[in-house]
Biopython code that builds the backbone (N, CA, C, O; Angstrom):
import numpy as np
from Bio.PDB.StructureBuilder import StructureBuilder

atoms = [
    (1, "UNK", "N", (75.769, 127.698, 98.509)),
    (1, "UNK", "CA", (75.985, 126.365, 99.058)),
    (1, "UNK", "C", (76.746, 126.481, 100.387)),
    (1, "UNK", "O", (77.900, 126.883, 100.231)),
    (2, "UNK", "N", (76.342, 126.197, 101.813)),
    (2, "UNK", "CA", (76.895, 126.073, 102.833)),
    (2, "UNK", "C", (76.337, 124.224, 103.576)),
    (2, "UNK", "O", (75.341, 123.523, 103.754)),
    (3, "UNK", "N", (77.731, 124.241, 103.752)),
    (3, "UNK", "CA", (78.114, 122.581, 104.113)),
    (3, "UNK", "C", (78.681, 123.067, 105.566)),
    (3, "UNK", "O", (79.700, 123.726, 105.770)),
    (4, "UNK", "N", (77.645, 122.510, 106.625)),
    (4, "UNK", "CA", (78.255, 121.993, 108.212)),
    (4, "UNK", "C", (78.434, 121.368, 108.966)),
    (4, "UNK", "O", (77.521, 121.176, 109.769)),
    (5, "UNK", "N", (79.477, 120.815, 109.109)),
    (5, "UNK", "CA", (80.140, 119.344, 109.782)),
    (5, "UNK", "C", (79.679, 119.737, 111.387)),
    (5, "UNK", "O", (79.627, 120.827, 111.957)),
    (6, "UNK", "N", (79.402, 118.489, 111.804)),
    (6, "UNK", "CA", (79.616, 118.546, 113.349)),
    (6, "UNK", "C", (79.372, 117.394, 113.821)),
    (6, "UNK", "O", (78.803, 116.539, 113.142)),
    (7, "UNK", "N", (79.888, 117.120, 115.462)),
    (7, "UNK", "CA", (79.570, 116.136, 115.852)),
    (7, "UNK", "C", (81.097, 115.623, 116.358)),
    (7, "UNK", "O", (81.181, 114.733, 117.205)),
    (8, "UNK", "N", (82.228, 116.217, 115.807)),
    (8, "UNK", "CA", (83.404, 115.517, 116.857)),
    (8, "UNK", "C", (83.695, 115.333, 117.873)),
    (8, "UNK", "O", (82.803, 115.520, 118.700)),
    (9, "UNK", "N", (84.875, 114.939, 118.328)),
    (9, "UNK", "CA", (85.309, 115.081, 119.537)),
    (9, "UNK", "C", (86.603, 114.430, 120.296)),
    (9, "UNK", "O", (87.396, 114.214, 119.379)),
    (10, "UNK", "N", (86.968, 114.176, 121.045)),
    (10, "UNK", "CA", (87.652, 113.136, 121.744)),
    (10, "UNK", "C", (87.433, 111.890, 122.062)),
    (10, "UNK", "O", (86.305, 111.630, 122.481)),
    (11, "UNK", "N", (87.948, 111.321, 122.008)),
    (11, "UNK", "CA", (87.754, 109.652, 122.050)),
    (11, "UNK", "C", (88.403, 108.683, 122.233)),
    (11, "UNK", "O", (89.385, 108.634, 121.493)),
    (12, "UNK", "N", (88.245, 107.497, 123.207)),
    (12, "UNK", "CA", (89.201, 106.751, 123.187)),
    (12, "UNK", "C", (89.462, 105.773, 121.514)),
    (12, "UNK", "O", (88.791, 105.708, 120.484)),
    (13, "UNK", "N", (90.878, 105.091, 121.991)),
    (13, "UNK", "CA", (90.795, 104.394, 120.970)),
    (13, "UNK", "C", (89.808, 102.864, 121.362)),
    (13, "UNK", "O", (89.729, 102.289, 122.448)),
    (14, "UNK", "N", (89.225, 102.556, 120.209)),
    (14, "UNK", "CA", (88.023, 101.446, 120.555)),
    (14, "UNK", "C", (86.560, 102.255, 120.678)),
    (14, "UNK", "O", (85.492, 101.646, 120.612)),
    (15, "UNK", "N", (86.640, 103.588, 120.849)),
    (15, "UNK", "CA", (85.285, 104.290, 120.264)),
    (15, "UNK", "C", (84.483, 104.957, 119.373)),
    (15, "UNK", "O", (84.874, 105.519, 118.350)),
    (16, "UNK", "N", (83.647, 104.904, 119.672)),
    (16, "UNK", "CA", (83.005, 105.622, 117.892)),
    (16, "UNK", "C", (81.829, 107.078, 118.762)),
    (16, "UNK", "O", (81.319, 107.454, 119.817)),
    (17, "UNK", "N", (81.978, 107.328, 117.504)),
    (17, "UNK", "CA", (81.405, 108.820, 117.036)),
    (17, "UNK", "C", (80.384, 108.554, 116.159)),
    (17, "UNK", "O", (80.076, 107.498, 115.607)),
    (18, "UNK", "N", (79.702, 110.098, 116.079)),
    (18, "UNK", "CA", (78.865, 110.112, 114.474)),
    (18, "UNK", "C", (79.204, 111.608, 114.541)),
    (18, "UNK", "O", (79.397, 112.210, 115.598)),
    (19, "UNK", "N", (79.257, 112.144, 113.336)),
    (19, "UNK", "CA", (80.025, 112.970, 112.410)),
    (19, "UNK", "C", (78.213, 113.426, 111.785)),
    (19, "UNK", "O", (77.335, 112.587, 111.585)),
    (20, "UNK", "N", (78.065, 114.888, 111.596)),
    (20, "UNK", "CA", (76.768, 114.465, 110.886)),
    (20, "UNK", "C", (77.582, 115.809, 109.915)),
    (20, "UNK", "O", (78.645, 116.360, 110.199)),
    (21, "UNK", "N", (76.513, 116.131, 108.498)),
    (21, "UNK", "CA", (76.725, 117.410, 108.031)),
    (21, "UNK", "C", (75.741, 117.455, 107.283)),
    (21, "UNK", "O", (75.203, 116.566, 106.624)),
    (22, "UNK", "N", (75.415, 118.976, 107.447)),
    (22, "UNK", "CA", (73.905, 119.290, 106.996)),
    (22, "UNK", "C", (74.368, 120.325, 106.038)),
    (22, "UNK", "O", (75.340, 121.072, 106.149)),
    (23, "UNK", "N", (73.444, 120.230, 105.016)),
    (23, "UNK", "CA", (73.846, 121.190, 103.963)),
    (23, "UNK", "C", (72.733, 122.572, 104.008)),
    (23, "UNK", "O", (71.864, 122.598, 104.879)),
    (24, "UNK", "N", (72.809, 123.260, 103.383)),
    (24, "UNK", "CA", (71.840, 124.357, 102.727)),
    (24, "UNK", "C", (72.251, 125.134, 101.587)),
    (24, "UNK", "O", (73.414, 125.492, 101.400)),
    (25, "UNK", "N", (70.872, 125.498, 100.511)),
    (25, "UNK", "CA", (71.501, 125.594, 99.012)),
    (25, "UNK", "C", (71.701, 124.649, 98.078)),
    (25, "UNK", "O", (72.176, 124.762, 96.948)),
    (26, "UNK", "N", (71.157, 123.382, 98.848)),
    (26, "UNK", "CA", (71.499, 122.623, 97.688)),
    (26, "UNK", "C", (70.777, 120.873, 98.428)),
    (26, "UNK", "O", (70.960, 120.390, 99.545)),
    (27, "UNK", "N", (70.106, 120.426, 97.452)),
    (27, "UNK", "CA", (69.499, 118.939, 98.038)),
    (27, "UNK", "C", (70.746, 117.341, 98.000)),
    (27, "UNK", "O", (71.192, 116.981, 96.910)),
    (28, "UNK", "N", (71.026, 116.797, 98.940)),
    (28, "UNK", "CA", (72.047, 116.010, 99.162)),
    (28, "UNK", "C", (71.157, 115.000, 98.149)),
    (28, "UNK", "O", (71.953, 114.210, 97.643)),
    (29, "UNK", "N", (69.269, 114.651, 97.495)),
    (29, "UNK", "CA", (69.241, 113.757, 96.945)),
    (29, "UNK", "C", (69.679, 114.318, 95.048)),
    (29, "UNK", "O", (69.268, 113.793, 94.014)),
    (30, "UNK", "N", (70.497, 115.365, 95.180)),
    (30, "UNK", "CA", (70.693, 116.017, 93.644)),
    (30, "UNK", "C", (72.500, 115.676, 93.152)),
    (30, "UNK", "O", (72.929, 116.108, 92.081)),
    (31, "UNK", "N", (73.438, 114.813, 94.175)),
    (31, "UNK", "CA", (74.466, 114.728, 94.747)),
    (31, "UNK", "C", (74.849, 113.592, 95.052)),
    (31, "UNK", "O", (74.113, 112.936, 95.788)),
    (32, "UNK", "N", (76.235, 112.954, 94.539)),
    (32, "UNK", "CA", (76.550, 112.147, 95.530)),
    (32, "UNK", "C", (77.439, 112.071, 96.333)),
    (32, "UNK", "O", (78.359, 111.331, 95.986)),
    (33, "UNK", "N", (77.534, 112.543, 97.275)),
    (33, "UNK", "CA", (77.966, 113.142, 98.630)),
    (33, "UNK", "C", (78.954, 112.191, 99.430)),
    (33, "UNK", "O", (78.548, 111.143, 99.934)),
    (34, "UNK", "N", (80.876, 112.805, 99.559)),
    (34, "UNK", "CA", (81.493, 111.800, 100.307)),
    (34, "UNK", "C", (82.344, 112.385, 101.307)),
    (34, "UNK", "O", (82.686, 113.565, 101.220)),
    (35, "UNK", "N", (82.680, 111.702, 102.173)),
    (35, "UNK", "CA", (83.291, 112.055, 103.533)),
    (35, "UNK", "C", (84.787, 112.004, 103.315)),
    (35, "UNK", "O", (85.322, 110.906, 103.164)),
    (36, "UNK", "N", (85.443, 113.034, 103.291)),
    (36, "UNK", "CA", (87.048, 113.079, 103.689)),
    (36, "UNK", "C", (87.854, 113.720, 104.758)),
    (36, "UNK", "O", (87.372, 114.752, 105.224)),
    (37, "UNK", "N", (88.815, 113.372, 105.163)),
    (37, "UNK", "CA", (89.572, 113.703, 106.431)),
    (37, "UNK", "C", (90.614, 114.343, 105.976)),
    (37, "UNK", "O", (90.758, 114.458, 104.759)),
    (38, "UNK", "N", (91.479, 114.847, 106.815)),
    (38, "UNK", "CA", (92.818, 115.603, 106.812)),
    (38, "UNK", "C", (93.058, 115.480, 108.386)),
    (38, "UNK", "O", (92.415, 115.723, 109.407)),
    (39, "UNK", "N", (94.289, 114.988, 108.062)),
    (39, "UNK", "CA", (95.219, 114.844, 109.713)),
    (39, "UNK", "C", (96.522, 115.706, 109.207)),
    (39, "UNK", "O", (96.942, 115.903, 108.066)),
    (40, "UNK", "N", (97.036, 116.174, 110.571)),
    (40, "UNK", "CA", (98.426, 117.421, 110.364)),
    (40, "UNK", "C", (99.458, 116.464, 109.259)),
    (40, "UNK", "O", (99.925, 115.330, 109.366)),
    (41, "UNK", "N", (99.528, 117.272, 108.424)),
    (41, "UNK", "CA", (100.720, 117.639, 108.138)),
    (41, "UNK", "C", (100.493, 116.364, 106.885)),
    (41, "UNK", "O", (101.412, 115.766, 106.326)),
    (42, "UNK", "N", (98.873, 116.143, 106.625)),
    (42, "UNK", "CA", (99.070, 115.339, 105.266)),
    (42, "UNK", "C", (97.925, 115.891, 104.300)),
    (42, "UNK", "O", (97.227, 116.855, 104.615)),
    (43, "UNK", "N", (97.778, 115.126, 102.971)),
    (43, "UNK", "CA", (96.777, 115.225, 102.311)),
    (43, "UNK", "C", (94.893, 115.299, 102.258)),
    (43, "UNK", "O", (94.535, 114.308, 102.893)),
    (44, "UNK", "N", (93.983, 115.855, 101.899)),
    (44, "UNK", "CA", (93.000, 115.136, 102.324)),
    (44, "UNK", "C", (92.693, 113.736, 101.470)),
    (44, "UNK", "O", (93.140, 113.383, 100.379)),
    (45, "UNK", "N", (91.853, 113.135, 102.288)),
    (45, "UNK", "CA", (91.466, 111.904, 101.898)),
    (45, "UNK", "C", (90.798, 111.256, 101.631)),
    (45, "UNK", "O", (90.653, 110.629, 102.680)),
    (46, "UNK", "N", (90.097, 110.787, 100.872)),
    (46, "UNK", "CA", (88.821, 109.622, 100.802)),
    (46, "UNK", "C", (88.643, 109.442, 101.877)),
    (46, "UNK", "O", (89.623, 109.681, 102.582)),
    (47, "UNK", "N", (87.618, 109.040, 102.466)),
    (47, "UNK", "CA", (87.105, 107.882, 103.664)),
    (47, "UNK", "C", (85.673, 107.304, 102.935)),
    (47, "UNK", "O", (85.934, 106.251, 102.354)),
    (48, "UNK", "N", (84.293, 107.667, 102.801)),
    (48, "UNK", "CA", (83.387, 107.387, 102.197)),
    (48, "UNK", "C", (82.437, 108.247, 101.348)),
    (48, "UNK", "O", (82.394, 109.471, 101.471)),
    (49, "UNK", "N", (81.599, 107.486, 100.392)),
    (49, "UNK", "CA", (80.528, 108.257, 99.798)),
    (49, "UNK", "C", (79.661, 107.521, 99.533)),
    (49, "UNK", "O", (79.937, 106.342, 99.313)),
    (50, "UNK", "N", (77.937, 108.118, 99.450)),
    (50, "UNK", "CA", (77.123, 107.561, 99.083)),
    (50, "UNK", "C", (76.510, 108.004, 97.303)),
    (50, "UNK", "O", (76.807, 109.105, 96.840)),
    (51, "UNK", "N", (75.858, 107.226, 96.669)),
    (51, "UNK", "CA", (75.508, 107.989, 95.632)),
    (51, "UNK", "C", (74.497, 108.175, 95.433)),
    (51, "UNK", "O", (73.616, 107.636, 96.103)),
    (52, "UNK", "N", (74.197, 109.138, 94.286)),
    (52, "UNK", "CA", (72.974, 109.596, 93.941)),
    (52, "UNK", "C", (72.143, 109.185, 94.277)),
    (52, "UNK", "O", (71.241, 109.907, 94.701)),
    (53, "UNK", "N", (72.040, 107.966, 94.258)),
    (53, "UNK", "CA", (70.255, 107.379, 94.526)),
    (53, "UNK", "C", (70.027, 107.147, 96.358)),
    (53, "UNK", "O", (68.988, 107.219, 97.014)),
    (54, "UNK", "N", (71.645, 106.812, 96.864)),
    (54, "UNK", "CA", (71.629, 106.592, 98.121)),
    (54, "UNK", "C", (71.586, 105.002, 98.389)),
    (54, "UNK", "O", (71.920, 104.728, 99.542)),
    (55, "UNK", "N", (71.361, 104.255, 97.848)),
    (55, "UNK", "CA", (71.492, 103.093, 97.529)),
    (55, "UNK", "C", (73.327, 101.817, 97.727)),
    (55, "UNK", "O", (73.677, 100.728, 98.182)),
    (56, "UNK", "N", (73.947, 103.178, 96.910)),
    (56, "UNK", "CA", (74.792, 101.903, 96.982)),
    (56, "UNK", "C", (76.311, 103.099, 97.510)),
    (56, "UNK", "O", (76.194, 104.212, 96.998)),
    (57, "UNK", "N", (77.013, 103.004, 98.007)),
    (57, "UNK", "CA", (78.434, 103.210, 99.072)),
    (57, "UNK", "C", (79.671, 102.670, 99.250)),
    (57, "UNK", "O", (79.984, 101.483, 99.338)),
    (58, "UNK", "N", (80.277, 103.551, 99.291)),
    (58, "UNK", "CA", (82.078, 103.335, 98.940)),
    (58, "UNK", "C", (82.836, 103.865, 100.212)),
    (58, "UNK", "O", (82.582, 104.732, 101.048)),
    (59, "UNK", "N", (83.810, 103.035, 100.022)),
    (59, "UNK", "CA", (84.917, 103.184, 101.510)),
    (59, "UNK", "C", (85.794, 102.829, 101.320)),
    (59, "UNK", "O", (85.901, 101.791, 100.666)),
    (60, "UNK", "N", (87.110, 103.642, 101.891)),
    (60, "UNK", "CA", (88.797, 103.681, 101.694)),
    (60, "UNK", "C", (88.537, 102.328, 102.328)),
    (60, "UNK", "O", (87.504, 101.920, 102.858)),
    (61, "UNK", "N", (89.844, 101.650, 102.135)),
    (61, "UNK", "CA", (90.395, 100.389, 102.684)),
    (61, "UNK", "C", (90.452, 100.760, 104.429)),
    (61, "UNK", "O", (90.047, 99.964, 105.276)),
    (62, "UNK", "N", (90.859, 101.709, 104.654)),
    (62, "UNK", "CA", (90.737, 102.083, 106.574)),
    (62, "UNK", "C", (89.650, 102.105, 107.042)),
    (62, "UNK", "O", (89.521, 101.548, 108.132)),
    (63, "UNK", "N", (88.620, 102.659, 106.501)),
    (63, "UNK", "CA", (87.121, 102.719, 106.712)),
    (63, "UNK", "C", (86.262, 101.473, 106.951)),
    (63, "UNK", "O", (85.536, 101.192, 107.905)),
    (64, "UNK", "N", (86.614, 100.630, 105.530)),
    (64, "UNK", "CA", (85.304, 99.565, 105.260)),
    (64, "UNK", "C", (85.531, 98.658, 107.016)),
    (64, "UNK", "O", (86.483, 98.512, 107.783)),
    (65, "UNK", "N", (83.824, 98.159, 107.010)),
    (65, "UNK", "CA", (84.171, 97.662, 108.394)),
    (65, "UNK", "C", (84.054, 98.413, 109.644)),
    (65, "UNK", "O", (83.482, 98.005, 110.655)),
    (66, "UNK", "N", (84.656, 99.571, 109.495)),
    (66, "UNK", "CA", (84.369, 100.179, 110.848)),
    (66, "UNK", "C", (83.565, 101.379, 110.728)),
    (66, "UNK", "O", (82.826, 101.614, 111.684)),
    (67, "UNK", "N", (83.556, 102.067, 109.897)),
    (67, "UNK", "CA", (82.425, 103.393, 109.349)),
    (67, "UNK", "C", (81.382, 103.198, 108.135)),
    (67, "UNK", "O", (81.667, 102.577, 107.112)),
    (68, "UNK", "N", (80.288, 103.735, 108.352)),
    (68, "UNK", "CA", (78.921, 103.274, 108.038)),
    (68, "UNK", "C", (78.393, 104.683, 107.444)),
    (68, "UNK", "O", (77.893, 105.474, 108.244)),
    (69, "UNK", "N", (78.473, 104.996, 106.217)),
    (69, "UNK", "CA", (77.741, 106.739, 105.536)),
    (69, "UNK", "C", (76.394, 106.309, 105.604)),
    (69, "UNK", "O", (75.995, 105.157, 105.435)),
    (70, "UNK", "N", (75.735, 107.295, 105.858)),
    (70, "UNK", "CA", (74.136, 107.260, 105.297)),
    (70, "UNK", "C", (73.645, 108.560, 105.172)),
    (70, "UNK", "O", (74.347, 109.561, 105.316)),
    (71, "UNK", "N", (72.146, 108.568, 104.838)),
    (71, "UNK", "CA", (71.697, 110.246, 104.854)),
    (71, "UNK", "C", (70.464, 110.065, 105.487)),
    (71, "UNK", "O", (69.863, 109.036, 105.794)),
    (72, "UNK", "N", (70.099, 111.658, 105.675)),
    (72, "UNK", "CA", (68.964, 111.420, 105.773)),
    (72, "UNK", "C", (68.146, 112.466, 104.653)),
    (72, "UNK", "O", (68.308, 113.665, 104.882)),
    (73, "UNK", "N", (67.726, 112.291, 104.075)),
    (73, "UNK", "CA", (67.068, 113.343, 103.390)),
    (73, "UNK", "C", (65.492, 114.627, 103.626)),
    (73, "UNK", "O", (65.094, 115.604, 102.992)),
    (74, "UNK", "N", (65.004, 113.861, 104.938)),
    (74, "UNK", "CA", (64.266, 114.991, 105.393)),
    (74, "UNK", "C", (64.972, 115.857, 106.084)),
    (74, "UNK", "O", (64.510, 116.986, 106.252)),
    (75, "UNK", "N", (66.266, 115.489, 106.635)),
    (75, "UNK", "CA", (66.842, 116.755, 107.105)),
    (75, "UNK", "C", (67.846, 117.455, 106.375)),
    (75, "UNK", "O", (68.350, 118.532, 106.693)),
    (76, "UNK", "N", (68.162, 116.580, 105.105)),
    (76, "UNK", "CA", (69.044, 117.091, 104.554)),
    (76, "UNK", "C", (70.422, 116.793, 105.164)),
    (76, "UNK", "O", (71.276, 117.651, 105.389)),
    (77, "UNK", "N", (70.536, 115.526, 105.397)),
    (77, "UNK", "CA", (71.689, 115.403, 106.466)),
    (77, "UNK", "C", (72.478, 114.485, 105.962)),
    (77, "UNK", "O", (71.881, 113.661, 105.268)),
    (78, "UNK", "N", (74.178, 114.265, 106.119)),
    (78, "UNK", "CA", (74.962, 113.298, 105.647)),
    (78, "UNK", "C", (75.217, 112.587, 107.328)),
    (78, "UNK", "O", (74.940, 113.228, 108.342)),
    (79, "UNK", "N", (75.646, 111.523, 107.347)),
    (79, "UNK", "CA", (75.963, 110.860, 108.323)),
    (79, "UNK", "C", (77.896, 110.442, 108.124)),
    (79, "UNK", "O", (78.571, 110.385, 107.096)),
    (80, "UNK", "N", (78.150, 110.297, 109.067)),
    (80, "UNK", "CA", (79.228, 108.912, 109.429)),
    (80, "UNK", "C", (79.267, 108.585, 110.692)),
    (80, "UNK", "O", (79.464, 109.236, 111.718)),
    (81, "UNK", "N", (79.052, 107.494, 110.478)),
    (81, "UNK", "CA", (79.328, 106.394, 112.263)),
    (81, "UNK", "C", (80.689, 105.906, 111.744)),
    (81, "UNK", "O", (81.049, 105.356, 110.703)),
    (82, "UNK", "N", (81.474, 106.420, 113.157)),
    (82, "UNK", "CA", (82.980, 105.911, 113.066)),
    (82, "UNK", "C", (82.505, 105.147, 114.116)),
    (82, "UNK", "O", (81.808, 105.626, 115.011)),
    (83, "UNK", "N", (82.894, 103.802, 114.053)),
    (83, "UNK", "CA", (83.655, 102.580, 115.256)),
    (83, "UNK", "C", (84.558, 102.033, 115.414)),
    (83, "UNK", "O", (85.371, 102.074, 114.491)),
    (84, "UNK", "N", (84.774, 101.545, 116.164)),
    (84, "UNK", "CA", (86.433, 100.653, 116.739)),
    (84, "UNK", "C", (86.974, 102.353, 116.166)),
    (84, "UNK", "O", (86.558, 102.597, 115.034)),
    (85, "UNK", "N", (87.468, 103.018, 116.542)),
    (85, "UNK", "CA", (88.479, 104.143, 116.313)),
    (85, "UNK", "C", (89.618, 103.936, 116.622)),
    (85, "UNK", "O", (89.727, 103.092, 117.512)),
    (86, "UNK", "N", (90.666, 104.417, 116.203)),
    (86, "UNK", "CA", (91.885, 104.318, 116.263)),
    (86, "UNK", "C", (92.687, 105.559, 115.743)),
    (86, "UNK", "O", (92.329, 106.251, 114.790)),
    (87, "UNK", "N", (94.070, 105.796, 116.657)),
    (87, "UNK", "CA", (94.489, 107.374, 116.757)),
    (87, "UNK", "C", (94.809, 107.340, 115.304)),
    (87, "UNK", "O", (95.029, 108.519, 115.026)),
    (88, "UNK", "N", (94.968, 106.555, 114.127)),
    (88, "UNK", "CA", (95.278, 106.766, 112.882)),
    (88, "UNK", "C", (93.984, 107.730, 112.401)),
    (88, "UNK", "O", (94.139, 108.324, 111.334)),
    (89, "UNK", "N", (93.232, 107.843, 112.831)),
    (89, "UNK", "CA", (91.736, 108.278, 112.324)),
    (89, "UNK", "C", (91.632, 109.906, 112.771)),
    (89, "UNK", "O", (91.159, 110.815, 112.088)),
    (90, "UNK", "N", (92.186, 109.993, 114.049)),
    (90, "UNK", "CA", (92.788, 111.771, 114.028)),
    (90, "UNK", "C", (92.838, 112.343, 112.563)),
    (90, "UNK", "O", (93.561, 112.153, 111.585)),
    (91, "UNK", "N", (91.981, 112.962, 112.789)),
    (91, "UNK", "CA", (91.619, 113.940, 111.381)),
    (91, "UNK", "C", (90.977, 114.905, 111.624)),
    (91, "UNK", "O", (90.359, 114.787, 112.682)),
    (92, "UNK", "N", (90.836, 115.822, 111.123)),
    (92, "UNK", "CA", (89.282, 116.699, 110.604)),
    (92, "UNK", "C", (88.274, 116.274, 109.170)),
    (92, "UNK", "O", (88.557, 116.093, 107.986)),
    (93, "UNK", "N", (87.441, 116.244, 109.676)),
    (93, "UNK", "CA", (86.442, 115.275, 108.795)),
    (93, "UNK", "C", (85.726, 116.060, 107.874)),
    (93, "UNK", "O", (84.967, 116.734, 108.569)),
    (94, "UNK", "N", (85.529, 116.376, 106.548)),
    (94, "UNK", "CA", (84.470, 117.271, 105.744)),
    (94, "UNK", "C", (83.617, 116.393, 105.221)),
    (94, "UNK", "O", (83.720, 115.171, 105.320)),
    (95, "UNK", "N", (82.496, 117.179, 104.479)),
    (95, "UNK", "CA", (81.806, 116.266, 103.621)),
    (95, "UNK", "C", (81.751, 117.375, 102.111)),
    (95, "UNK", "O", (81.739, 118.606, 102.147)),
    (96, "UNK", "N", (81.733, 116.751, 101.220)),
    (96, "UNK", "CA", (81.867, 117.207, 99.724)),
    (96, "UNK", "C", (80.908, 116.685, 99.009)),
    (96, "UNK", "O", (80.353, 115.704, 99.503)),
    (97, "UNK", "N", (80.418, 117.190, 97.608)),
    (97, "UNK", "CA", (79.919, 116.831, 96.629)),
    (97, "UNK", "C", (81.156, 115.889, 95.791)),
    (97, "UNK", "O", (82.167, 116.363, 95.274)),
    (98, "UNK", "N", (80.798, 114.584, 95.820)),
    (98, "UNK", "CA", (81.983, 113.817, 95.202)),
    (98, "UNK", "C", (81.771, 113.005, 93.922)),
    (98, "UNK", "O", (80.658, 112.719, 93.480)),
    (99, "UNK", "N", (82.812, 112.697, 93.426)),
    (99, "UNK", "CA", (82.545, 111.628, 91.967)),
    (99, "UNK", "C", (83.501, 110.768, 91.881)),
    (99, "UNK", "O", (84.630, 111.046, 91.478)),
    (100, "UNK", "N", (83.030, 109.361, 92.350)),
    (100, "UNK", "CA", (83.464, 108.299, 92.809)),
    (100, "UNK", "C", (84.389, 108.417, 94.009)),
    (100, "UNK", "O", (83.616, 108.568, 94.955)),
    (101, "UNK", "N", (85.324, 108.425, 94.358)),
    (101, "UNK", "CA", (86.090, 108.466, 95.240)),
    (101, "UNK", "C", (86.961, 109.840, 95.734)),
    (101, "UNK", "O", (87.857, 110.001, 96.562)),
    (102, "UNK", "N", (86.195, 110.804, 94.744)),
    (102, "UNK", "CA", (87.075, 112.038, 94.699)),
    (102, "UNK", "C", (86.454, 113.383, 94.729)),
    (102, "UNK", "O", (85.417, 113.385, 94.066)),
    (103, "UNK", "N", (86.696, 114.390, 95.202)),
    (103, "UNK", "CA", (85.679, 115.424, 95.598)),
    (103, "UNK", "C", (85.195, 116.041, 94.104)),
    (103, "UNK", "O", (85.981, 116.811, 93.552)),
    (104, "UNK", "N", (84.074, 115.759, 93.518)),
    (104, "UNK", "CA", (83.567, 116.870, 92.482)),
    (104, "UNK", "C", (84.157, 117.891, 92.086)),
    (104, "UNK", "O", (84.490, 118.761, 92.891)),
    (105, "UNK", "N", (84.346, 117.971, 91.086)),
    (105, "UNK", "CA", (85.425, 118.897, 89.941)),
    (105, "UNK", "C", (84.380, 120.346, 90.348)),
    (105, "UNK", "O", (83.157, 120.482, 90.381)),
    (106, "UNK", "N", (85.196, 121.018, 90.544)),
    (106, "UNK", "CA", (84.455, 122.386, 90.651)),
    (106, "UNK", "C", (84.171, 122.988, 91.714)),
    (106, "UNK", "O", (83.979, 124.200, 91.819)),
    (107, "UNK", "N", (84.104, 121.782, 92.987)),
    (107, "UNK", "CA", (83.388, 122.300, 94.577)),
    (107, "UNK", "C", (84.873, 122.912, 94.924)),
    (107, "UNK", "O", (86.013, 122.492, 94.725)),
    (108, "UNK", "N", (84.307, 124.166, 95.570)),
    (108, "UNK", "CA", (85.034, 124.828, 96.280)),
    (108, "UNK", "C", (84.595, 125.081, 97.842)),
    (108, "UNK", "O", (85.285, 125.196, 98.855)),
    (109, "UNK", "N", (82.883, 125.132, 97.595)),
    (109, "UNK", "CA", (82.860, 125.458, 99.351)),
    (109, "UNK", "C", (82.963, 124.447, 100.447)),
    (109, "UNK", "O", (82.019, 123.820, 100.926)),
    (110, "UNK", "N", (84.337, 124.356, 100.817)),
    (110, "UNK", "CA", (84.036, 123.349, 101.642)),
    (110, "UNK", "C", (83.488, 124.186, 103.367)),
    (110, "UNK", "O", (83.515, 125.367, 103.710)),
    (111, "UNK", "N", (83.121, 123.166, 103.968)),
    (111, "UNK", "CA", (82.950, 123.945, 105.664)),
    (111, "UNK", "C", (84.060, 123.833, 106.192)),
    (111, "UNK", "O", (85.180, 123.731, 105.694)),
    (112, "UNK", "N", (83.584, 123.864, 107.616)),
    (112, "UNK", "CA", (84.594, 124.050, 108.374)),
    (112, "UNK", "C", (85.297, 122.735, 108.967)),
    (112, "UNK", "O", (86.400, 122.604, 109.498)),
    (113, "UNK", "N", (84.373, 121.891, 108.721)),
    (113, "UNK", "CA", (85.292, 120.441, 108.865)),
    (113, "UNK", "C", (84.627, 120.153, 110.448)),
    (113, "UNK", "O", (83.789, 120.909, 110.939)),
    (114, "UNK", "N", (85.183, 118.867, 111.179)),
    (114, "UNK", "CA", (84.461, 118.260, 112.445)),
    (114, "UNK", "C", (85.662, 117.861, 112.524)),
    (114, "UNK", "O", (86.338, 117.536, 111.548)),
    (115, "UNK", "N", (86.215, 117.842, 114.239)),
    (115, "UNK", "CA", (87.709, 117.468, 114.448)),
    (115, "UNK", "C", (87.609, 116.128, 115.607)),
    (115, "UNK", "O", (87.394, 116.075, 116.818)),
    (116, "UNK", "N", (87.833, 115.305, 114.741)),
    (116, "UNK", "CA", (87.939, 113.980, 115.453)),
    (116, "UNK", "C", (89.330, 113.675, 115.954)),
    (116, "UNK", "O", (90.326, 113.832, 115.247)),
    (117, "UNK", "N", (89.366, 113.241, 117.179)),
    (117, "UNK", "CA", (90.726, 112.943, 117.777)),
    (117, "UNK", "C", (90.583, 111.450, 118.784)),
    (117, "UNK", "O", (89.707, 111.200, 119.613)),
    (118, "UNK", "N", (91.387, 110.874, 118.506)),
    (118, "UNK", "CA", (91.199, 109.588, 119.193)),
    (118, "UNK", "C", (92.334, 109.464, 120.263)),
    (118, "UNK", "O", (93.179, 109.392, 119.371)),
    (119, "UNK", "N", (92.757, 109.414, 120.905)),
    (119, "UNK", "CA", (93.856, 109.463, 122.039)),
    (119, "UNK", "C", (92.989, 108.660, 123.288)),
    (119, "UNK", "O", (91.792, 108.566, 123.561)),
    (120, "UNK", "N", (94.210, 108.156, 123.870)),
    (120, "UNK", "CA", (93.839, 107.635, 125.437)),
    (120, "UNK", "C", (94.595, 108.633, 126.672)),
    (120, "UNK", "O", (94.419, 108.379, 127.864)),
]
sb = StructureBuilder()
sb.init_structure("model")
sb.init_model(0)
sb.init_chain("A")
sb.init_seg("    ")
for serial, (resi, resn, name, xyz) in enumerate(atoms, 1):
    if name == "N":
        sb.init_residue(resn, " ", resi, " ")
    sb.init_atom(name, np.array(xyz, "f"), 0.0, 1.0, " ", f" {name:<3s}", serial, name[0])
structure = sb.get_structure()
């Protein structure tokens, strides 16, 4: 199982990104697949997930509103559109195999993460 984030960058605050991560080893429609962050010197975190069917989607209270998960499944791809950004959102971003709001009991491989930074 290899999971690869990409797509960060710098940004003002008031802009958005997309975050993508593509997997291999494993089908994102076998999964329900969620997005978490880590900023210095804290925990990682929820931000979103989609589930199994792809259908229906969950988001931290910071998220809902301004970030949008989706997939794509011919490429095997997870999405996040961040908008309106804000320097609280400075993170590094992963994507996981998750269950409900929380990374799947057992995943260990995570990647290397996508480093979003919002500053003016």
């Amino acid at each position: 199982v290899q999971l690869v984030e990409s797509g960060g960058g710098l940004v003002q605050p008031g802009g958005s990104l997309r975050v993508s991560c593509a997997a291999s080893g494993f089908s994102f429609d076998d999964y329900a697949i969620g997005w978490f962050r880590q900023a210095p010197g804290k925990e990682r975190e929820f931000v979103a997930a989609v589930d199994l069917s792809g259908r229906n989607t969950a988001y931290s209270d910071s998220a809902k509103g301004r970030f949008t998960i989706s997939r794509d499944l011919t490429r095997n791809t997870i999405y996040l559109q961040l908008n309106s950004l804000e320097p609280e959102d400075t993170a590094i971003y992963y994507c996981a195999p998750s269950s409900g709001r929380a990374v799947r009991t057992g995943f260990t491989s995570w990647g290397q993460g996508t480093q979003v930074a919002v500053s003016s």
